[in-house]
C-alpha positions in Angstrom: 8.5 21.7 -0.7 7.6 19.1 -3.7 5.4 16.4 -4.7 6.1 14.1 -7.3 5.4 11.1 -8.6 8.1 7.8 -9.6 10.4 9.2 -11.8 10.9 12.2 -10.7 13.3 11.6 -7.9 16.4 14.0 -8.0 20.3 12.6 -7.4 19.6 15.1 -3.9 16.8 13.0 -2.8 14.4 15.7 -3.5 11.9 15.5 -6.4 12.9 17.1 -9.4 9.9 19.4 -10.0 6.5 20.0 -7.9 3.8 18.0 -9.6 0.5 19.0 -7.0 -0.6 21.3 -9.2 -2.0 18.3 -11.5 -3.1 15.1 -10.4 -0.7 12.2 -10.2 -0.8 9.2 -11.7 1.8 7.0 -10.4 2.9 3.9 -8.0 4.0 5.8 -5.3 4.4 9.6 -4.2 6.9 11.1 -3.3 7.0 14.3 -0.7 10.7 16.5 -0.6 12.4 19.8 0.4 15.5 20.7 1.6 16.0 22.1 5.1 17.9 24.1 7.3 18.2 22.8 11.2 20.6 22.4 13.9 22.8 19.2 14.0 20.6 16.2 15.8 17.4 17.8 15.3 14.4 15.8 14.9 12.8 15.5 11.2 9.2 14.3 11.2 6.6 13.8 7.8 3.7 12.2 7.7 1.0 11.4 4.3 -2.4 12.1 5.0 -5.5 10.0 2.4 -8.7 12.4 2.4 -7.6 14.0 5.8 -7.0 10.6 7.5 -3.0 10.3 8.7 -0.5 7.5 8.0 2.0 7.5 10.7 4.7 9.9 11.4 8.5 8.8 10.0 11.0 10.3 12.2 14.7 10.4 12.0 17.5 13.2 13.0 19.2 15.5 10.9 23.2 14.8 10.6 24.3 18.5 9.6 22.6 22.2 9.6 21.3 21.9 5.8 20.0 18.9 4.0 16.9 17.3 1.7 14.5 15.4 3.3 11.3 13.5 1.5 9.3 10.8 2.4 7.3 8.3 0.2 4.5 5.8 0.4 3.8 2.8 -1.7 0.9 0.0 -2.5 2.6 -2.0 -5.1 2.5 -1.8 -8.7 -0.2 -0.3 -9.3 -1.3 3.5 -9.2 -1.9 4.8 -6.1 -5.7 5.4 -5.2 -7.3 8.4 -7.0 -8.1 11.2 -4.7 -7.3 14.2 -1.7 -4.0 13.4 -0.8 -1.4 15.7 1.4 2.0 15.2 3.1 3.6 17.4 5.9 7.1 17.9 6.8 9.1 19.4 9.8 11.9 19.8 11.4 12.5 20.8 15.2 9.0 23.2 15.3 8.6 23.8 12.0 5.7 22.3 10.1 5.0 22.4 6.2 1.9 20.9 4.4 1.0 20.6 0.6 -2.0 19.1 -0.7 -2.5 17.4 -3.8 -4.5 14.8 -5.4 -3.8 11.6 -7.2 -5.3 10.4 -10.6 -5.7 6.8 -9.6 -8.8 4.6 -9.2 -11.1 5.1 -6.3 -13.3 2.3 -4.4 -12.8 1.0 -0.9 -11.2 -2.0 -2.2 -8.6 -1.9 -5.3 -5.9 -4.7 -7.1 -7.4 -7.4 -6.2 -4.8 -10.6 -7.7 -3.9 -14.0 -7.0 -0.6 -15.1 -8.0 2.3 -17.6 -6.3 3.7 -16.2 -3.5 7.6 -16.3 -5.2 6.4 -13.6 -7.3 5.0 -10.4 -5.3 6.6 -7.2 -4.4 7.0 -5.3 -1.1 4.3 -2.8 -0.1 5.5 -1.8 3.1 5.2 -4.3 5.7 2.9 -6.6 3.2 3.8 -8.4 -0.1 1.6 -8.1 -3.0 1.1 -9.7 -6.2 3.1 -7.7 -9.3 0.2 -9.4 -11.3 -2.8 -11.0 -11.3 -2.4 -14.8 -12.6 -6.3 -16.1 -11.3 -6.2 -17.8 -15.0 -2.8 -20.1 -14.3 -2.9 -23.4 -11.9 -1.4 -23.2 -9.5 1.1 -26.3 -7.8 -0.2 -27.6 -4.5 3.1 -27.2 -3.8 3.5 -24.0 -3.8 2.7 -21.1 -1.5 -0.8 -18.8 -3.0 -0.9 -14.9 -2.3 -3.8 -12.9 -2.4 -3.4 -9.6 -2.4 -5.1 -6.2 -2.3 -5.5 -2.7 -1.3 -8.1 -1.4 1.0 -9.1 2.1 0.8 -10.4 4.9 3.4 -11.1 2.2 6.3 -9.3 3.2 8.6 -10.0 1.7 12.2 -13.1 -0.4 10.8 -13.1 -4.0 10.7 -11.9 -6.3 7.7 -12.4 -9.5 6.9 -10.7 -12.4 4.9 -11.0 -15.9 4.0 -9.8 -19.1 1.7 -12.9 -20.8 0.6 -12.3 -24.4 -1.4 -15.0 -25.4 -3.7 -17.2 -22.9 -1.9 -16.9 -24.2 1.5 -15.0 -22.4 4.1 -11.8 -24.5 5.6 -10.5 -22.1 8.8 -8.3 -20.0 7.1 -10.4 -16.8 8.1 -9.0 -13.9 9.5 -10.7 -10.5 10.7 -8.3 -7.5 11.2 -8.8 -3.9 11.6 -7.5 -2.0 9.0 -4.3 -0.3 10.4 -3.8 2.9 7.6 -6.0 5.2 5.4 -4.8 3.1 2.2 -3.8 -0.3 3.3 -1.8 -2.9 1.4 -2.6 -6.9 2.2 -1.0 -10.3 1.2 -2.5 -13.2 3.1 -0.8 -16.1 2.1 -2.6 -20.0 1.5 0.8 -22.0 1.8 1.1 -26.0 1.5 1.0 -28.0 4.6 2.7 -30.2 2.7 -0.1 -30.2 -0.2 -3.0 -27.7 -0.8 -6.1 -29.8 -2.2 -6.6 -29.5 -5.7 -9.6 -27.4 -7.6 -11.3 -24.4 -7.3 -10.6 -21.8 -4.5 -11.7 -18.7 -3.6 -10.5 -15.6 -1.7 -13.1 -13.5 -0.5 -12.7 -9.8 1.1 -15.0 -8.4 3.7 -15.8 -5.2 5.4 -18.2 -4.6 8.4 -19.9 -8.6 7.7 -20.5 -7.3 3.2 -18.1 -8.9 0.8 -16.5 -6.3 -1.3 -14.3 -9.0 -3.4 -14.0 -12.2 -4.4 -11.0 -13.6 -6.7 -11.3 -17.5 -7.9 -7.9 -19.6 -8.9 -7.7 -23.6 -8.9 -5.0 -25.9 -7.7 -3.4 -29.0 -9.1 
């Protein structure tokens, strides 16, 4: 079983050395290691964040010997710094490594605005490659404002659009689905956004954590 980093995948779909012995610095990890099953069996692995899980992936084997891996992702950026571990299986069998990561810590992280025609995929949300809070943006076009929220699993977040200070009904409270958890709302033209300053602002539990200013028009 190996850990690695981006980089470091094999042609075999397994990483090409184990790199938990050090920490990681790196956009996304990567968890391998070939097996040995029956045909149809079921393959399971899962990442755990400072003993919090992510959920299971599951798929079946297709022949008696194979490599599996998993990997997880948040964007662009290096993935938050500390105790990180994967499992795999197959049929009954369970394997777990630990390791850690060398990226920032802090329960919020990556905090950009940018246009929306420009952001990556983090799993099931889109986040800004970069931040762009010093360009202007077109009131035409649709605003992301992403970021990464760290070890608050199951508690409550919060976000909202603020223009010139004053809050216009864009909020939206959520509870935060994943030990690390990638977010992209989006402030999109209906047909025009006004023009001048705005605000996104990131909550948890009722205490702003972040605030990133860009203007319009």
């Amino acid at each position: 079983m190996r850990v690695c980093g981006q980089g470091e995948m094999g042609g075999a779909s397994e990483c090409k050395r184990d790199q938990s012995r050090s920490p990681i610095l790196s956009p996304a990890f990567f968890c391998s290691a070939g097996v040995r099953g029956e045909p149809n069996e079921r393959f399971l692995g899962r990442f755990f964040y400072e003993g919090s899980a992510f959920q299971a992936f599951g798929a079946k084997t297709t022949d008696d010997r194979r490599g599996i891996n998993i990997y997880i992702t948040t964007g662009p950026n290096a993935m938050p710094g500390g105790r990180w571990g994967c499992e795999l299986g197959v049929g009954p069998e369970r394997v777990r490594k630990s390791f850690r990561s060398a990226g920032p810590t802090g329960p919020i992280l990556y905090v950009a605005v940018c246009a929306s025609s420009r952001t990556v995929s983090a799993g099931a949300a889109r986040v800004c490659r970069r931040d762009e809070r010093g360009s202007s943006f077109s009131p035409t076009e649709s605003v992301t404002c992403s970021a990464v929220l760290v070890g608050g699993k199951g508690k409550l977040a919060g976000f909202e659009f603020l223009h010139k200070g004053k809050d216009v009904g864009l909020d939206q409270d959520f509870e935060i689905p994943l030990p690390v958890t990638a977010a992209g709302p989006q402030l999109d033209p209906d047909p025009k956004l006004a023009s001048g300053r705005w605000t996104c602002r990131w909550t948890l539990a009722g205490r702003v954590l972040a605030a990133k200013e860009f203007r319009i028009g």
